[in-house]
ZALOVO-543492 format. One record per residue (C-alpha): residue number from 1; chain; x, y negated, z. Coordinates in nm, 3 decimals, padded with zeros to 5 digits. Layout:
N
     i   ch        px        py        pz
   NUM    A         X         Y         Z
...
END
This chain:
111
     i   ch        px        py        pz
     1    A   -04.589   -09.434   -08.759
     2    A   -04.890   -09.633   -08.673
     3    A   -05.199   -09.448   -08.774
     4    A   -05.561   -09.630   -08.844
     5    A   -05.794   -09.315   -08.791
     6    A   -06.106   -09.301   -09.042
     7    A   -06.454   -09.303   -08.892
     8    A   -06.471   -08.910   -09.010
     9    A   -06.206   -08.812   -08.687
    10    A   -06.334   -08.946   -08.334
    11    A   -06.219   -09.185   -08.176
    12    A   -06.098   -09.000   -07.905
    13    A   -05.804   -08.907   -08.127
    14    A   -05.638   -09.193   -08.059
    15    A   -05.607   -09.153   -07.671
    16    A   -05.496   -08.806   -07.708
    17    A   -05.214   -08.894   -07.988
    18    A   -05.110   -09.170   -07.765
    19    A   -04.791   -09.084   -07.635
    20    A   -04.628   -09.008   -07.992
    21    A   -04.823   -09.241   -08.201
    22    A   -04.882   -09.563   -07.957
    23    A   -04.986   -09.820   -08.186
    24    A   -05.248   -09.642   -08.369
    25    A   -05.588   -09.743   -08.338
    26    A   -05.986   -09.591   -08.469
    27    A   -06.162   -09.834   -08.736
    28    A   -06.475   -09.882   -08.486
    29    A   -06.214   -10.041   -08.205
    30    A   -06.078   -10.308   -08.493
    31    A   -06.441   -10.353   -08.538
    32    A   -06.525   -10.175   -08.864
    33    A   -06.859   -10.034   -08.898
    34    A   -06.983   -09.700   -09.050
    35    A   -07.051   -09.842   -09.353
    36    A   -06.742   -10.004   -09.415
    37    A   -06.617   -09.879   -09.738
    38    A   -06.307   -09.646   -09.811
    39    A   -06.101   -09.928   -10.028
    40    A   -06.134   -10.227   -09.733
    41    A   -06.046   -09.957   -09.494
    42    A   -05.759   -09.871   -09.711
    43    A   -05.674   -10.277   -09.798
    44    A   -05.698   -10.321   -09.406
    45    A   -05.430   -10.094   -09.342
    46    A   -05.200   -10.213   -09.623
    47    A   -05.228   -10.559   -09.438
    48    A   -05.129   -10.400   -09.085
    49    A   -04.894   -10.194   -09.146
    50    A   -05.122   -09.892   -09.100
    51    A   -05.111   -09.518   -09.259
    52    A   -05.480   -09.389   -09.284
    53    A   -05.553   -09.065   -09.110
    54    A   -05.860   -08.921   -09.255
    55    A   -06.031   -08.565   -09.349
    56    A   -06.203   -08.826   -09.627
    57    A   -06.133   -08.632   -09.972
    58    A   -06.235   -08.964   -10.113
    59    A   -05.920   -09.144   -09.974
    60    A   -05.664   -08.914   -10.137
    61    A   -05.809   -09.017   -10.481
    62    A   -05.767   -09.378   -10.346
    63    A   -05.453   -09.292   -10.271
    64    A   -05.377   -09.159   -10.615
    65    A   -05.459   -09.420   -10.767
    66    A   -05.349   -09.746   -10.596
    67    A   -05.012   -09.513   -10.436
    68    A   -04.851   -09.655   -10.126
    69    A   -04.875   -09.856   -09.916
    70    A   -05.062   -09.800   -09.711
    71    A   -04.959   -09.390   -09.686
    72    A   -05.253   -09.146   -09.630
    73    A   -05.241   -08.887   -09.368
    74    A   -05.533   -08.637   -09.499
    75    A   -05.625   -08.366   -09.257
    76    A   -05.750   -08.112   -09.545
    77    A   -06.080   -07.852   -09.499
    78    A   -06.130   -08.049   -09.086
    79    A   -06.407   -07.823   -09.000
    80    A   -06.257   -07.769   -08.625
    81    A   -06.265   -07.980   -08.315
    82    A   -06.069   -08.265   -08.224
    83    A   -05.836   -08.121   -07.985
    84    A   -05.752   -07.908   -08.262
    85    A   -05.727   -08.184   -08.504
    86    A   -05.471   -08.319   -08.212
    87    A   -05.269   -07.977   -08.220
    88    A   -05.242   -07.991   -08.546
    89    A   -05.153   -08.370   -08.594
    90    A   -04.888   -08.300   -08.301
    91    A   -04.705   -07.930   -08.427
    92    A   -04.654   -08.174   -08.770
    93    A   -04.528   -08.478   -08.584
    94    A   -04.212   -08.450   -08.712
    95    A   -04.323   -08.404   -09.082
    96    A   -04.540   -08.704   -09.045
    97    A   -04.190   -08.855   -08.947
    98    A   -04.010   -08.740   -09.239
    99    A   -04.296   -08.838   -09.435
   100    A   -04.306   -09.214   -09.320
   101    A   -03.968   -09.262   -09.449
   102    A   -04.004   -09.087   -09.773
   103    A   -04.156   -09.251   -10.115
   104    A   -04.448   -09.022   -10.130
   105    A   -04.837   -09.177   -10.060
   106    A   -04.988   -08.856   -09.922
   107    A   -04.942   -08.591   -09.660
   108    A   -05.179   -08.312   -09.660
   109    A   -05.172   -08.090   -09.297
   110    A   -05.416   -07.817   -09.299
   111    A   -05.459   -07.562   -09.021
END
């Protein structure tokens, strides 16, 4: 699963989730500002082959209502800090697996 991390998560997500998701990347390193709205965020990873990760309540009604692809990774109620957004996103690798393959357009982890 390659994952395209919202600008919501930090960047440093990406380095620490490395090792099980290698091809992932943080919309400021494929040069996407903060302004950069949710649906070209969203149309950018359809193109790439990306899934969004994103605590972004706004993406899971974009995901509602244009469904997959691109497959939304939502990290529900993210008040915590990143190396526990990176425990969590790790103890559910194997969901976010499952999930990949399924038909379904959202994944909701919360802690």
């Amino acid at each position: 699963m390659k994952l395209l991390l919202d600008f919501n998560l930090s960047p440093k997500l990406v380095a620490m989730l490395s090792d099980i998701f290698p091809e992932s990347a943080h919309v400021f390193t494929i040069g996407m500002l903060g302004e950069t709205p949710d649906p070209v965020i969203w149309e950018y990873a359809k193109q790439h082959g990306y899934s969004v990760l994103s605590a972004d309540s706004d993406f899971v009604e974009l995901a509602s209502r244009r469904g997959a692809p691109p497959k939304l990774v939502y990290l529900a109620k993210m008040a915590y800090r990143t190396r526990e957004a990176a425990e969590l996103i790790r103890r559910n690798a194997v969901r976010m697996a499952e999930f990949d393959r399924s038909d379904d357009a959202v994944l909701i982890l919360r802690r």
